[in-house]
C-alpha positions as CSV (number, residue, x, y, z in Angstrom):
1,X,174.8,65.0,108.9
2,X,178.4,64.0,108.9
3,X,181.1,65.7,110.7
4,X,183.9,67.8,108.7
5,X,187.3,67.9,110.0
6,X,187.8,71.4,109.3
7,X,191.5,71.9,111.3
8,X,192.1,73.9,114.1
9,X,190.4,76.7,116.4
10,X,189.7,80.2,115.1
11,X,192.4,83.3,116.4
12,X,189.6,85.3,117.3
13,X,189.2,84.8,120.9
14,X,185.5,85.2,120.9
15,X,184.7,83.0,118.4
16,X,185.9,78.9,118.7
17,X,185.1,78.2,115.1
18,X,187.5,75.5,113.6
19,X,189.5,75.7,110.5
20,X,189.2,79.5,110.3
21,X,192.0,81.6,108.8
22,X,193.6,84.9,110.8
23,X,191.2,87.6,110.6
24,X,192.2,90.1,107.6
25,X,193.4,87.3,105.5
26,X,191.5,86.2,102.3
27,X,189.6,83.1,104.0
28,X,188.6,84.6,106.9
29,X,185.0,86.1,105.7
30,X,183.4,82.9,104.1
31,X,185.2,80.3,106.9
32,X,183.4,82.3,109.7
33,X,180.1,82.6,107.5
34,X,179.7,79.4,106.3
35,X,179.4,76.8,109.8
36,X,177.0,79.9,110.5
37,X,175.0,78.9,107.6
38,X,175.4,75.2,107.7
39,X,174.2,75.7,111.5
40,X,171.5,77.4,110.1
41,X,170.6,74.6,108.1
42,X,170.6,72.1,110.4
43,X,168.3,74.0,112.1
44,X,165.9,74.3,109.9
45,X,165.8,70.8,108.7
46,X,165.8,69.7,112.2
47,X,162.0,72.2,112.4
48,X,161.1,70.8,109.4
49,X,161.5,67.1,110.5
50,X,159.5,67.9,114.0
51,X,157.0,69.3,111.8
52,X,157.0,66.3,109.8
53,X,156.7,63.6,112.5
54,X,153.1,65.6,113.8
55,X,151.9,66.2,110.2
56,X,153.0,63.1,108.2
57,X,151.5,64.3,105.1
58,X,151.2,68.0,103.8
59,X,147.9,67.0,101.8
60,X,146.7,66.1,105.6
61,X,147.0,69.4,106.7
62,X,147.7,73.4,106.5
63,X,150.6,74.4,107.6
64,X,151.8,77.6,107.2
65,X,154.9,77.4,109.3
66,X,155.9,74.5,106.7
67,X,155.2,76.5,104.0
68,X,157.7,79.0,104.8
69,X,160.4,77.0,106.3
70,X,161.4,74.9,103.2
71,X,161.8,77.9,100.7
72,X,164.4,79.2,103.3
73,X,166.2,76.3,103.6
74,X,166.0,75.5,99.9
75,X,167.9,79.2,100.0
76,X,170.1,78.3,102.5
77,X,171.3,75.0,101.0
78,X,171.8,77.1,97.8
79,X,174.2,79.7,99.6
80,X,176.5,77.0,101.4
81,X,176.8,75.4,97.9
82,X,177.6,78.7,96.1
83,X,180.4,79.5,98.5
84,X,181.9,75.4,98.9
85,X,181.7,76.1,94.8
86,X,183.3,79.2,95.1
87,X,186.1,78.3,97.2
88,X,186.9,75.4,95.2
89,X,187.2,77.2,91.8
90,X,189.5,79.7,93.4
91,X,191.7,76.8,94.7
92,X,192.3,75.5,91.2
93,X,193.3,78.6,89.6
94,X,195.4,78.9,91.4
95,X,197.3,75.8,90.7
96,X,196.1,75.6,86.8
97,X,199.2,77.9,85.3
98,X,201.6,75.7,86.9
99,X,199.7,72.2,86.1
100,X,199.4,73.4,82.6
101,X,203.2,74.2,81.7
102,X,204.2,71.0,83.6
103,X,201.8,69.0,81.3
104,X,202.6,70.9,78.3
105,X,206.2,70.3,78.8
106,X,205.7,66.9,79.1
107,X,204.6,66.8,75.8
108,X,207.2,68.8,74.2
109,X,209.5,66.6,75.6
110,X,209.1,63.5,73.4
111,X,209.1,66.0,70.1
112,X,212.7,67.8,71.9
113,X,214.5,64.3,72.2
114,X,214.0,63.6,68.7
115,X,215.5,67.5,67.4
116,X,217.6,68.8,69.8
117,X,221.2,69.7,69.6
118,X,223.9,68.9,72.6
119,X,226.2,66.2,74.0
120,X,225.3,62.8,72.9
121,X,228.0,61.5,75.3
122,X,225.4,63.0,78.4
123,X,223.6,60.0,79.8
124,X,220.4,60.3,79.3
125,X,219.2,60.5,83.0
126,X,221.2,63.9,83.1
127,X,219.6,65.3,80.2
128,X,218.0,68.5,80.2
129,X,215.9,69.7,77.1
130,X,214.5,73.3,76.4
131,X,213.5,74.8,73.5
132,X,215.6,77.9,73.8
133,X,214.6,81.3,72.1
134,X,217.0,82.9,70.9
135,X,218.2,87.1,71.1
136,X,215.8,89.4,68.9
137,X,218.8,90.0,66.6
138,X,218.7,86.3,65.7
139,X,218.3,84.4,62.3
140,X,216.1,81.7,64.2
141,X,213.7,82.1,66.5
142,X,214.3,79.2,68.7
143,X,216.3,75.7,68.5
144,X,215.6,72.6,70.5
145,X,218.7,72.1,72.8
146,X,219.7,70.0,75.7
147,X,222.1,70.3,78.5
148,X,223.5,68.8,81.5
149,X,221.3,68.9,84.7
150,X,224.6,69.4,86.8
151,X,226.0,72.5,84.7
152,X,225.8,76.1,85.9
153,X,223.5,78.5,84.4
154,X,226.7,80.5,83.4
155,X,227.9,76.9,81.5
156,X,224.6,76.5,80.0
157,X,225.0,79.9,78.3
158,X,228.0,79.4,77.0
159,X,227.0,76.2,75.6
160,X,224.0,77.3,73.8
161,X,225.7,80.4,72.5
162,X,228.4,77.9,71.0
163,X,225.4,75.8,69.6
164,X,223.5,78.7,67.7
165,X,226.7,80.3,66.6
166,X,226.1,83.4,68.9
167,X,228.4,86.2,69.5
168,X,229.4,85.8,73.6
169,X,231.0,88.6,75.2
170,X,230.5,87.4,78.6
171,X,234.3,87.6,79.6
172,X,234.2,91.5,78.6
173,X,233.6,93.9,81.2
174,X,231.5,96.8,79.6
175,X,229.9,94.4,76.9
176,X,226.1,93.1,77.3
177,X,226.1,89.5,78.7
178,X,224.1,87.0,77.5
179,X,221.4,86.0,79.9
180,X,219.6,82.7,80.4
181,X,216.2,84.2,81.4
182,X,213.0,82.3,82.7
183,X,210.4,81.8,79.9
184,X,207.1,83.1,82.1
185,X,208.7,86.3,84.2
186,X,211.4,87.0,82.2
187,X,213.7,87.0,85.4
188,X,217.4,86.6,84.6
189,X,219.0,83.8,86.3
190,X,222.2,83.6,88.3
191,X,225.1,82.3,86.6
192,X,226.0,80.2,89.2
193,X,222.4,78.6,89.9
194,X,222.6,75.1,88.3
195,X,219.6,73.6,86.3
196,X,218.6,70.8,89.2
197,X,218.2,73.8,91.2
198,X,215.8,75.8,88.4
199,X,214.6,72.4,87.9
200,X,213.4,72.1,91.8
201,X,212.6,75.9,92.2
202,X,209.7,75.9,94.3
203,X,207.5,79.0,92.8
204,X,208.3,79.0,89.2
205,X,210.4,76.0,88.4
206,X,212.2,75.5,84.7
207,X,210.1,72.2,83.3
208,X,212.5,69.1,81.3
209,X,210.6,70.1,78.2
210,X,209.9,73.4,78.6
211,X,211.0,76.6,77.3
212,X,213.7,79.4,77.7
213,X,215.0,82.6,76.6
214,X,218.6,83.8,76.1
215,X,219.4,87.7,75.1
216,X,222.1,90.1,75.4
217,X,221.1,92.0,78.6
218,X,223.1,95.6,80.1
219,X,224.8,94.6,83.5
220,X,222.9,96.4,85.4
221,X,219.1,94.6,83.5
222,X,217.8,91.7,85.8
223,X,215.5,90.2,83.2
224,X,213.2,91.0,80.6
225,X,210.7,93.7,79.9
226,X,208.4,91.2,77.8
227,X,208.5,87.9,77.2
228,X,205.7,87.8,75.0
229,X,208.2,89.4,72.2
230,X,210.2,86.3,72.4
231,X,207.0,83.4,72.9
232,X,203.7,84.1,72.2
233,X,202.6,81.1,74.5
234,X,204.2,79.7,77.8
């Protein structure tokens, strides 16, 4: 059987397992079972095949110890395979939300260049383009804009407020600002953050394409209650 580079030693210092996680994390319970299981495999196939080389043929003989051997391993195999399988589903999960806005994005990309309101003296190599949704109190629901990558979140806002003819009272002290918020947690954004940086954010990044919400928000609010009210699906 074929080694498995599996990384480095186990924490536990009774146990010199590779590849295994710090005890109490999520890993640690199937990446100490399973070399115990594949172990136990080999094991068996390696009785099996001794058995095999005396008695060549099963028909030749009656062998009880055979009997029972391959039904275990046939339940061994079937365990190490349920918790590879396992672990593998879990894996791409967890990546699946992201992989799916960045590819829907991609899509509503091509549609956004052909609608969407904003400089047309921006090159097009610092064009951003989001379908922005607009505050509750809106006419519209959303309109396809695009901004520079460079601006500030703060300039952004201003700029789409200008473009959808919406009342901006970010200047005034005790007035509700309008907030550029993120489409999925509903988190406000700084004003000084720019959109490369959104762009590049390493948890939950603003896609070229994507979506995004702007509302009137009290100081003191640092993002939305529900999203959902604003897009149905992000």
């Amino acid at each position: 059987m074929a080694e498995i580079d599996i990384g480095k030693h186990c924490q536990i210092g009774s146990c010199s397992q590779k590849g295994a996680s710090a005890k109490g994390s999520p890993d640690w319970g199937w990446q100490h079972q399973l070399p115990v299981l594949i172990s136990r495999l080999q094991r068996e196939r390696t009785v099996a095949g001794n058995m095999s080389a005396v008695h060549r043929h099963q028909d030749d003989h009656k062998c009880e110890k055979l009997a029972v051997q391959r039904p275990r391993m046939a339940a061994t195999k079937e365990l190490v395979q349920k918790i590879v399988e396992s672990k593998d589903i879990s894996k791409s999960k967890g990546r699946r939300g992201a992989k799916n806005s960045a590819t829907a994005a991609k899509v509503a990309l091509m549609k956004l260049k052909l609608h969407a309101a904003g400089d047309k003296g921006l090159p097009q190599a610092e064009r951003t383009y989001l379908q922005v949704y607009l505050p509750k109190e809106s006419k519209e629901s959303s309109q396809p804009m695009f901004f520079c990558s460079k601006w500030s979140v703060g300039k952004v806002v201003d700029y789409a407020a200008s473009l959808a003819s919406l009342k901006n009272n970010n200047n005034v002290l005790t007035a509700k600002k309008l907030r550029l918020c993120h489409p999925q947690t509903g988190e406000a954004f700084q004003m000084d953050d720019t959109l490369l940086s959104l762009l590049a954010h390493q948890v939950a990044p603003l896609y070229n394409g994507g979506n995004v919400v702007i509302e009137y928000l009290d100081n003191e609010c640092t993002g939305l209650e529900t999203v959902s009210d604003y897009i149905t699906q992000t």
